[in-house]
LOSEFI-518743 format. One record per residue (C-alpha): residue in three letters; x, y, z. Coordinates in pm, 1 decimal. Layout:
! residues N
Ala/X/Y/Z;
...
***
This chain:
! residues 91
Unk/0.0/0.0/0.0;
Unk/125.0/304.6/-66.2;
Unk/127.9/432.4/291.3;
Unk/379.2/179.5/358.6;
Unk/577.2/256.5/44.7;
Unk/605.3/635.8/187.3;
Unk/681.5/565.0/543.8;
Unk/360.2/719.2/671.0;
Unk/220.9/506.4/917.2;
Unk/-206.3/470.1/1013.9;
Unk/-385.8/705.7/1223.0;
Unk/-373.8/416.6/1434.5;
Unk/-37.6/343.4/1465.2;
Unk/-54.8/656.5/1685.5;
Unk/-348.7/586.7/1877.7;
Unk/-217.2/271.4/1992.4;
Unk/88.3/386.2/2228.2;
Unk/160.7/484.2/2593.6;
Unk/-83.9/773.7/2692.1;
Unk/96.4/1057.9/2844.4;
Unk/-74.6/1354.2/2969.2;
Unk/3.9/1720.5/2836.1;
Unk/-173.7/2028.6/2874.3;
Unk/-327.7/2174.5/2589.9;
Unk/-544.9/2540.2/2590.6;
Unk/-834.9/2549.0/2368.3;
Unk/-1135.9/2758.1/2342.3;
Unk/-1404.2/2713.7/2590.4;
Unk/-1655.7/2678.3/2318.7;
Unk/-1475.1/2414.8/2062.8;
Unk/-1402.8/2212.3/2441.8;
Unk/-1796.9/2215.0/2540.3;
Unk/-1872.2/2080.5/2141.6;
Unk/-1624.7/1825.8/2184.7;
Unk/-1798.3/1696.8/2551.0;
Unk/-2106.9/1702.6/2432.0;
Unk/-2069.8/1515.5/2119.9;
Unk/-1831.2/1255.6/2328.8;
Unk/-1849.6/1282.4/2668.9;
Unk/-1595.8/1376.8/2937.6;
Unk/-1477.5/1010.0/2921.1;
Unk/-1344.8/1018.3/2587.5;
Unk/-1209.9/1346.0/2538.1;
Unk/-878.3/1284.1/2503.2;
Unk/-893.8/995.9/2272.4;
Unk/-1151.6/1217.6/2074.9;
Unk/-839.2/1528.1/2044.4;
Unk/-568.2/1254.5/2022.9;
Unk/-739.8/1084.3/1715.0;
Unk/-792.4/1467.7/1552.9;
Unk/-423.3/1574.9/1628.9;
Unk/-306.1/1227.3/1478.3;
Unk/-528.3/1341.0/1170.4;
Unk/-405.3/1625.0/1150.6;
Unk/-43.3/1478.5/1129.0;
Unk/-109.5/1285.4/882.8;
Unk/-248.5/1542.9/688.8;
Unk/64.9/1760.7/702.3;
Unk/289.7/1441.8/658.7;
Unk/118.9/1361.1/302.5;
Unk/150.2/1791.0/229.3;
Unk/510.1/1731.5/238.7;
Unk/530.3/1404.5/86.7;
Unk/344.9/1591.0/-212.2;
Unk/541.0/1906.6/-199.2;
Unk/887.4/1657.8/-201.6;
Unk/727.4/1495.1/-515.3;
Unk/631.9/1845.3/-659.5;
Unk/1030.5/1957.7/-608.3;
Unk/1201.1/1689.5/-725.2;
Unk/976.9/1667.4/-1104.5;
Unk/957.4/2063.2/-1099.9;
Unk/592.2/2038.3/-1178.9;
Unk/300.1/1963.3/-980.3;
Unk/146.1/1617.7/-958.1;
Unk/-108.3/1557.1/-1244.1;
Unk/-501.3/1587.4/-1154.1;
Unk/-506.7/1224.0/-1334.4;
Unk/-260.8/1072.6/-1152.3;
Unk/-410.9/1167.1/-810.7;
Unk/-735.6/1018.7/-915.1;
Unk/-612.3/732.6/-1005.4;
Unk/-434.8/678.3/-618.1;
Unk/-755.8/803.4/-476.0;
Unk/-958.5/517.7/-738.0;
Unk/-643.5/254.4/-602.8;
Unk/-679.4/358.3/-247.0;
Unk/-942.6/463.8/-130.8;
Unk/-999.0/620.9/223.8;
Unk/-1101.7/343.2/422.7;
Unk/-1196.9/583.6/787.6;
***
């Protein structure tokens, strides 16, 4: 899979470790929609689940900016949906 191929491990892959606890400020109002769409329970897996989301995210921007530098052109329209058709987003 091309994941693999890249080095760019599953959201899950980071979900799956030792917890450790950190401190994080966010605003009162995006904190009370995340409890009452989860529950106080799962918070944190809730926000650790987004940030590792959010990692991947900027891990696959600069997997795709590496490609873009090293042909000197963007990636082709085509040839992204044809890994999107070969791979689709299984979440």
């Amino acid at each position: 899979m091309l994941r693999e191929t890249v080095g760019l491990p599953a959201v899950s892959a980071w979900l799956g470790g030792r917890a450790e606890k950190v401190s994080v400020s966010m605003p009162s109002e995006l904190t009370e929609s995340v409890r009452e769409r989860v529950g106080r329970g799962e918070f944190s897996a809730y926000v650790a689940e987004a940030v590792a989301m959010r990692l991947e995210m900027d891990l696959l921007a600069a997997l795709d900016q590496d490609i873009e530098e090293r042909r000197g052109t963007p990636i082709p329209d085509e040839y992204l949906d044809e890994a999107e058709a070969a791979w689709p987003d299984d979440r």
